[in-house]
N, C-alpha and C positions, 0 to 999 in steps of 0.2 A: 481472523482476518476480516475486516471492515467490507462490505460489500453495499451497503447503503447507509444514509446516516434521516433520522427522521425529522421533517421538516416542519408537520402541524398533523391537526387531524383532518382527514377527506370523507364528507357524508355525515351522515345523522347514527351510522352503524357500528362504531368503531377501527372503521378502516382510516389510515394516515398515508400521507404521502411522503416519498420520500427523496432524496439524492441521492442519484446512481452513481456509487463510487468504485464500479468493475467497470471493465471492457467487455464484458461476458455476459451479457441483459439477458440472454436466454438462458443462464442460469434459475433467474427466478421462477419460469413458466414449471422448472420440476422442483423449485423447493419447498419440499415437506416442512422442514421443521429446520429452523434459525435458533440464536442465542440475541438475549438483546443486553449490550453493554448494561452493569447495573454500578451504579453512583458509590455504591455500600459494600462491594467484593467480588464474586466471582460472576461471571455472565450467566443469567438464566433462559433455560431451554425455552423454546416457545415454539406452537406448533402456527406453521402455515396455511391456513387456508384457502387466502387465493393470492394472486399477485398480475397485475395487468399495468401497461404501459399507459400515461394519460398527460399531455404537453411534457414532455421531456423529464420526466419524474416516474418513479413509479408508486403505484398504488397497493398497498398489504394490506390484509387482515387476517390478524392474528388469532387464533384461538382466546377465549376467554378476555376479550375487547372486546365488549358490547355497547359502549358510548361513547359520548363523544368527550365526556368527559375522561374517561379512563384513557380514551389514546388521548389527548391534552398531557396528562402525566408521561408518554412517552417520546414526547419534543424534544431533539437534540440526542437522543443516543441512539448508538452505530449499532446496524443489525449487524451481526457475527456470524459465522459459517468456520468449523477446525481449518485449517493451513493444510490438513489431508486431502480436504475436498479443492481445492482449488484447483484452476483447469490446468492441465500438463502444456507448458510454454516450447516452443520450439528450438530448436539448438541457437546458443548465442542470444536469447531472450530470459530475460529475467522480472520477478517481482522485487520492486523495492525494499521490503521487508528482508528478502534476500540477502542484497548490497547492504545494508546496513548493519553495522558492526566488525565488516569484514576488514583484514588488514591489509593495507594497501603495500607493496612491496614494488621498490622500483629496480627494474633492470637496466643496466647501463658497458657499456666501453671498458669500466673498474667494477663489474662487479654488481654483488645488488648493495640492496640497501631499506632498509625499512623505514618505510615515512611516518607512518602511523596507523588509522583506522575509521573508518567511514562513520561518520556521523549523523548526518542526513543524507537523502537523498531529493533534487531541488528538479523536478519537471520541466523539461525547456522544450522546444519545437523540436529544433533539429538532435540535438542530445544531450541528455538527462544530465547536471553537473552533479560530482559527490563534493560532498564537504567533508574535507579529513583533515581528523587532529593531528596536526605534528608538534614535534619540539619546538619549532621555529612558530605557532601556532594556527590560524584555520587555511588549507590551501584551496583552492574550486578547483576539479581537474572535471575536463569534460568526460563524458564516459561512452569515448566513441572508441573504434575497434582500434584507429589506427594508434591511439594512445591505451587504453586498457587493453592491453595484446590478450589476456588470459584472465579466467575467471571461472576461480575453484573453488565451487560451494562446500564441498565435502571437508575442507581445508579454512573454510573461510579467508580467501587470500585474493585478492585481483592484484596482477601484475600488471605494473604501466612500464612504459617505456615512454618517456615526455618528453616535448621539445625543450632545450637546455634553457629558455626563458622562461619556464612555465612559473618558478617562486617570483621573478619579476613580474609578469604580467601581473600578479598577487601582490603585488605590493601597493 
C-alpha cells in the first residue's frame, strides 16, 4: 500500500521529499523500515531512519542513501508499507484498494441483479464515485450509504440499491 510517492532529493545527505499519500502522517513518526516500489519486480525493503514533516511534504531518510545523488535515483517511486499494517478504519469506512475489484450487485422491487465490478475508485468531495464495468459498459455510481446500502469485504460484493435513473444520468 502506497503511503508516500518521492518527489526529489531534500539536503546534501540523502534525505528526499516526498507526497503524503495517507490520511495517517503520524504513521511515519514510528516507521522503522518501508519498501520502495522497484521499476524491475518485487518492492525492496529499506530501513527508515528518520521521517519529519517540512511545507506539506514529508522528509525521509533512508538507510544506505548517503547522497544526493543516490536519492536522485529514487524520484518518482511509491514508498510501500504490507496492507497488514495499515490503520484499522472505522465501521462503514473503507480503503480504496478495498472497493476495488469488488462486485457491484444491485437490489431492487424484482429481485437482484449483478451489474458488474468496481473498476476504479474516483475521489470526490462529498462521495467517492466507483466506476463499474457493466454489460451495458462504464456506469459512475456514487458511493454514499444511501445508494451502496452494504459492503462485504469478505465477499467482495457492495450492494446498491440506485435511483431508477442512475443508467440515464450515465448516459
Amino acid at each position: 500500500m502506497a503511503v508516500a510517492r518521492i518527489t526529489r532529493p531534500q539536503g546534501r545527505r540523502g534525505e528526499v521529499a516526498a507526497e503524503i499519500l495517507t490520511d495517517f502522517q503520524e504513521r511515519f513518526s514510528r516507521l522503522g523500515r518501508a519498501y520502495l516500489e522497484s521499476p524491475h519486480g518485487e518492492p525492496e525493503e529499506v530501513g527508515v531512519e528518520s521521517a519529519w514533516p517540512h511545507k506539506g511534504r514529508i522528509i525521509l531518510k533512508f538507510a544506505g542513501v548517503e547522497t544526493i545523488h543516490a536519492a536522485e535515483k529514487l524520484r518518482g517511486r511509491h514508498v510501500l508499507i504490507p496492507k497488514e499494517e495499515s490503520v484499522q478504519l472505522p465501521a462503514g469506512h473503507y480503503y480504496i484498494w478495498e472497493l476495488e475489484g469488488c462486485r457491484v450487485v444491485c437490489r431492487s422491487a424484482n429481485g437482484t441483479e449483478e451489474w458488474g465490478h468496481v473498476t476504479a475508485v474516483e475521489p470526490m468531495p462529498n462521495a467517492h464515485l466507483l466506476h463499474v464495468s457493466t454489460g451495458k459498459g462504464e456506469v459512475l455510481v456514487p458511493f454514499a450509504q444511501a445508494i451502496c446500502t452494504e459492503v462485504d469485504l469478505a465477499a467482495k460484493t457492495i450492494w446498491i440499491e440506485p435511483p431508477a435513473d442512475l443508467f440515464g444520468l450515465n448516459s
